[in-house]
C-alpha positions in Angstrom: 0.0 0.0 0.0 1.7 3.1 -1.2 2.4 5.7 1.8 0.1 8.7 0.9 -3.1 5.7 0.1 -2.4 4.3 3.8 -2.0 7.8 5.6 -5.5 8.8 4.1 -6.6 5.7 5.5 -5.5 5.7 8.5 -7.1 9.3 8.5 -10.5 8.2 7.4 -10.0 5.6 10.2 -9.3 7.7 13.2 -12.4 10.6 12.4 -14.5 7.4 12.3 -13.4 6.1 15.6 -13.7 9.9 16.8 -16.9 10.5 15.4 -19.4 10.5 18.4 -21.9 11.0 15.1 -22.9 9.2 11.8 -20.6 10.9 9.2 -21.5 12.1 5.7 -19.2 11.2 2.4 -18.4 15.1 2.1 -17.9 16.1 5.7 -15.5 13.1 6.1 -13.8 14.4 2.8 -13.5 17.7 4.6 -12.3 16.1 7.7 -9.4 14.4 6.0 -8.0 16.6 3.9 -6.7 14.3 1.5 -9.4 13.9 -1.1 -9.2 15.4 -5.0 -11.5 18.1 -5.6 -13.5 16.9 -8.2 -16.1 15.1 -7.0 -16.5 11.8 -9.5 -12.5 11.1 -8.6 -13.6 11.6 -4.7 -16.3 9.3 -4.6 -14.2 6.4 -6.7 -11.5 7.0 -3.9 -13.6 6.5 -1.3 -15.3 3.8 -2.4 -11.8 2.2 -2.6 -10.8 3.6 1.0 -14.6 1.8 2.4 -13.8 -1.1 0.4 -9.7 -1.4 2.2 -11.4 -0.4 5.4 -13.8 -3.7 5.1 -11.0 -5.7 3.9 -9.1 -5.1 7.4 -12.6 -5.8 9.2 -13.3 -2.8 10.4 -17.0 -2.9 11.3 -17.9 0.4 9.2 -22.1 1.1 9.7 -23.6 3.0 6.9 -27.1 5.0 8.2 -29.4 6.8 6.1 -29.8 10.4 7.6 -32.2 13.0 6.8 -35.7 13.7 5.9 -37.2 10.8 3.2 -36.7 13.4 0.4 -33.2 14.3 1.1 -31.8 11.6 2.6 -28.2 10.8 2.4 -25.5 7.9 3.5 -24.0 8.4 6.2 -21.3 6.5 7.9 -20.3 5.4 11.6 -17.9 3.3 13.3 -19.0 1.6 17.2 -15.8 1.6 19.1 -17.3 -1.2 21.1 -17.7 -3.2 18.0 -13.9 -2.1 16.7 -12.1 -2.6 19.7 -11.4 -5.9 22.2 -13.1 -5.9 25.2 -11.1 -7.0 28.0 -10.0 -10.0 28.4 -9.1 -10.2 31.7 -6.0 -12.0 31.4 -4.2 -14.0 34.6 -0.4 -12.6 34.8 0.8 -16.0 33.6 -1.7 -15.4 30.8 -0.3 -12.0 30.0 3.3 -13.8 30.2 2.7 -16.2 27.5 0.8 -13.9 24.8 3.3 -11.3 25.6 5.9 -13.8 23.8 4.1 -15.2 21.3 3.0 -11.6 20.3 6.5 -10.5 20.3 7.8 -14.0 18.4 5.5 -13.2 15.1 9.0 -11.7 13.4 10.8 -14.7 14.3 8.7 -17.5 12.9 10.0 -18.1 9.0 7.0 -19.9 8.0 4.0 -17.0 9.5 4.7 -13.7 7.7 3.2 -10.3 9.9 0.1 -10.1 7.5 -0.6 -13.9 8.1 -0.8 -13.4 12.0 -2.2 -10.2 12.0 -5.3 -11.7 10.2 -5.6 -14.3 12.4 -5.7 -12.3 15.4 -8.8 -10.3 14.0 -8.5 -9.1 10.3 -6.1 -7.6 7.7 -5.9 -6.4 4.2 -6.1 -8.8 1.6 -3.5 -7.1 -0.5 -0.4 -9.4 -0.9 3.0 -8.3 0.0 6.3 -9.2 -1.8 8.1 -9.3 1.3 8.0 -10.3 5.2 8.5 -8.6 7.8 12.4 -7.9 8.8 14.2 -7.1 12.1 17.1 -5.9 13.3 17.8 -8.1 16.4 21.5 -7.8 16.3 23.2 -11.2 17.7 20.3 -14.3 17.4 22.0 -15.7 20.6 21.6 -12.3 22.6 18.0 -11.9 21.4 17.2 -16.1 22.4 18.9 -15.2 26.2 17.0 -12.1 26.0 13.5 -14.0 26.3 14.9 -16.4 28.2 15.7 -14.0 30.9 12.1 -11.8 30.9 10.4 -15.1 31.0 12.0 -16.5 34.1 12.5 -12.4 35.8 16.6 -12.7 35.4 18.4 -9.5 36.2 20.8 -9.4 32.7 23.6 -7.0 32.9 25.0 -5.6 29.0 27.1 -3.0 27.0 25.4 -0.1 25.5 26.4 3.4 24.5 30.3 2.5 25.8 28.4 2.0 29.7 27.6 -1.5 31.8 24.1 -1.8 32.5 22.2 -4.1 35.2 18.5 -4.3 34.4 15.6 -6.0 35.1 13.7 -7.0 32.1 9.7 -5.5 31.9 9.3 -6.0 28.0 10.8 -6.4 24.4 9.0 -4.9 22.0 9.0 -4.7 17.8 9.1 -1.2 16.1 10.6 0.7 12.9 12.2 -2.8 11.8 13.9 -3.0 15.6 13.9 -4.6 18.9 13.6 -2.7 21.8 14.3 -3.9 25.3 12.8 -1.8 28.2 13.3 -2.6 31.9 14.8 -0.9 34.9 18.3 -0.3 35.2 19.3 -0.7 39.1 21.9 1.9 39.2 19.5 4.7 38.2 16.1 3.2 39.1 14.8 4.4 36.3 13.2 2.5 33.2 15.0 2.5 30.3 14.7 1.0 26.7 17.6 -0.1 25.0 17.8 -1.7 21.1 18.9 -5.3 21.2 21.0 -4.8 18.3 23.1 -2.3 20.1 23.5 -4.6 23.0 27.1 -6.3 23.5 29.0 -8.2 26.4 25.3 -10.0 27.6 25.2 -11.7 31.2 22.2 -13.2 32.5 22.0 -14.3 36.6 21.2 -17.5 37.7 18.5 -16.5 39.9 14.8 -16.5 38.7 11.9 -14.5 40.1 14.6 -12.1 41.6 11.8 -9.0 40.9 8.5 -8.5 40.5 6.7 -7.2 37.5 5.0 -3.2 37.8 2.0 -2.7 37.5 1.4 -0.7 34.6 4.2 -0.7 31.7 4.3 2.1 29.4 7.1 0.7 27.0 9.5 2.4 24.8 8.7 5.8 23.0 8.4 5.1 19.6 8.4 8.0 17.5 10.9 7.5 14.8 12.5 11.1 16.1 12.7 10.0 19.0 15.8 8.0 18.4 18.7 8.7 16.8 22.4 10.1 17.3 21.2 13.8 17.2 21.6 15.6 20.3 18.3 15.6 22.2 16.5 19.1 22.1 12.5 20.0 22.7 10.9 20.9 19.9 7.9 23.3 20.0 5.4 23.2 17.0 2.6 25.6 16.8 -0.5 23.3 15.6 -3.6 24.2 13.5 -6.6 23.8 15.4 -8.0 22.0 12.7 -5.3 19.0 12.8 -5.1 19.3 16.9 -7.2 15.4 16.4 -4.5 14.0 14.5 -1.8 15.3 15.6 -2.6 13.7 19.3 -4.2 10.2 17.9 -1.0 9.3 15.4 2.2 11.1 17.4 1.1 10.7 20.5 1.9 14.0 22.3 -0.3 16.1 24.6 -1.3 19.1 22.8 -2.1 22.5 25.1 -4.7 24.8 23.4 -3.3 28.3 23.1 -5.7 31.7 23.1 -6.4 31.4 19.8 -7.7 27.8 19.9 -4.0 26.5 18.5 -2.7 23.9 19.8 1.4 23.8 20.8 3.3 20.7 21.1 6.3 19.5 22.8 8.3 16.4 21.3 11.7 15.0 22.3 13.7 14.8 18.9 17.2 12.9 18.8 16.5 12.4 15.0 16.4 15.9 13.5 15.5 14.9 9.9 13.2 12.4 10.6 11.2 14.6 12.7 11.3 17.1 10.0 9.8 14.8 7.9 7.0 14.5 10.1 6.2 18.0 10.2 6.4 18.2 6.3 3.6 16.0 6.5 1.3 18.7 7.8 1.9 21.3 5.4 1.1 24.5 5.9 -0.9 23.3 9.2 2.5 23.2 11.3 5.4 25.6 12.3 8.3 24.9 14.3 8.9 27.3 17.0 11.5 26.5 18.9 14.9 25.5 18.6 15.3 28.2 15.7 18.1 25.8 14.1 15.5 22.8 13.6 12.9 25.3 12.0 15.9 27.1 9.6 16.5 23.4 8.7 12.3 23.1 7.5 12.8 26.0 6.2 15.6 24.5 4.1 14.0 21.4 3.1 11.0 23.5 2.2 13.5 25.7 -0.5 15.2 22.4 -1.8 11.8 20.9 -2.6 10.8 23.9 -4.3 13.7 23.9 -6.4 13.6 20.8 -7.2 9.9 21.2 -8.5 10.7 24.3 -10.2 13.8 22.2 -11.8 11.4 19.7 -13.1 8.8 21.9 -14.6 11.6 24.1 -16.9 
């Protein structure tokens, strides 16, 4: 699925599940902000983007709304239908699917698309190739699940330092592994990526801590990692992208006077969070640090020229 088709998607998707409403075709189209303008090439679109939507099994409701002269199609997504209930897992339960879950890259003969439909739905279209992961040394990943699974403290190499942690998870994103745990000499909770892990030790002692509560995981936004040095990042926000900004980078918003909304990110990755900005447009300006938003500004004047360069 080409990258602009599966944003617009993913947009239609997340007004739906935000919709406390039955949505028209054209206020949806408004809503996204991604449809053409003429209207036969809109509604072949979205027919198309229903059509993908249904193909992942997303239980989209179409409802005629108003008067039996004018009525119209409306459309409307039941978060209680979309989304699990819970399950109500035992810890041991929780244990075991948090493996398996996290063992779908490893298994040759099950490709990502494969499991993902049988855990509830997926597109139909076919991919050319399986997912891939950078998990560094096989051996260090294997004693990396061993030692979660039977709550070993593992001590490692990373960024030149010795670490002693006490595995909480190991998580897939962005083609990479991430282990998160607490590290004893901070007591803090930290996520490392396996493939940067070096000098691996596990103790002999099982059960030697006890699981928290609640686990929030490793940040993964893309500019969130990186060898950049780490700076905030303030981005004045359109207040008609606020939505969407929160639901797909996952970052408070506060609402300013004007009913703008500014944002605060953590960015170690300086062009790929400038990539992400791109992909607001004209919705989105970097405040603050002035050296990331004279580096948009930039990018902005290469991509100009290079349109201008292709149109002489």
């Amino acid at each position: 699925m080409a990258a602009e088709k599966l944003e617009r998607i993913l947009k239609l998707l997340a007004e739906l599940l935000n919709a406390s409403t039955p949505l028209t075709a054209e206020e949806l189209r408004h809503k996204v902000h991604m449809y053409p303008d003429n209207l036969v090439a809109f509604r072949k679109q979205f027919s198309r983007d229903k059509a993908a939507l249904k193909d992942m099994g997303v239980p989209l409701d179409v409802i005629s709304v108003g008067s039996s002269g004018k009525s119209a199609e409306a459309y409307f997504l039941d978060n209680k239908k979309y989304y699990l209930p819970d399950l109500d897992l035992t810890d041991a339960e929780l244990s075991q699917l948090n493996y398996a879950s996290n063992s779908i890259h490893l298994i040759g003969e099950l490709t990502e698309e494969e499991a993902l439909r049988k855990l509830g739905g997926y597109t139909k279209q076919r991919s050319d190739h399986n997912a891939s992961a950078s998990i560094g040394n096989f051996e260090t990943f294997d004693r990396l699940f061993q030692a979660l699974s039977e709550k070993k403290k593992t001590s490692f190499s990373y960024a030149s330092k010795q670490r002693l942690i006490e595995p909480y998870l190991l998580q897939f994103k962005g083609e990479h592994w991430y282990l998160t745990g607490r590290e004893t000499g901070t007591d803090s909770v930290k996520s490392f990526r396996t493939d940067r892990i070096t000098n691996l030790s596990i103790g002999d002692t099982s059960d030697e801590y006890i699981l928290p509560d609640s686990l929030s995981g490793a940040d993964f936004s893309y500019f969130s990692y990186g060898d950049d040095d780490e700076v905030i990042a303030k981005v004045l926000i359109d207040n008609s992208h606020l939505k969407w900004v929160e639901s797909n980078l996952d970052v408070p918003v506060a609402i300013n006077a004007d009913g703008d909304g500014i944002a605060e990110f953590v960015v170690k990755n300086y062009d790929s969070f400038i990539n992400r900005v791109l992909l607001l447009l004209d919705h989105a300006e970097i405040l603050e640090p002035d050296f990331l938003r004279q580096r948009l500004i930039e990018r902005l004047k290469n991509l100009q020229n290079t349109h201008e360069g292709s149109n002489a």
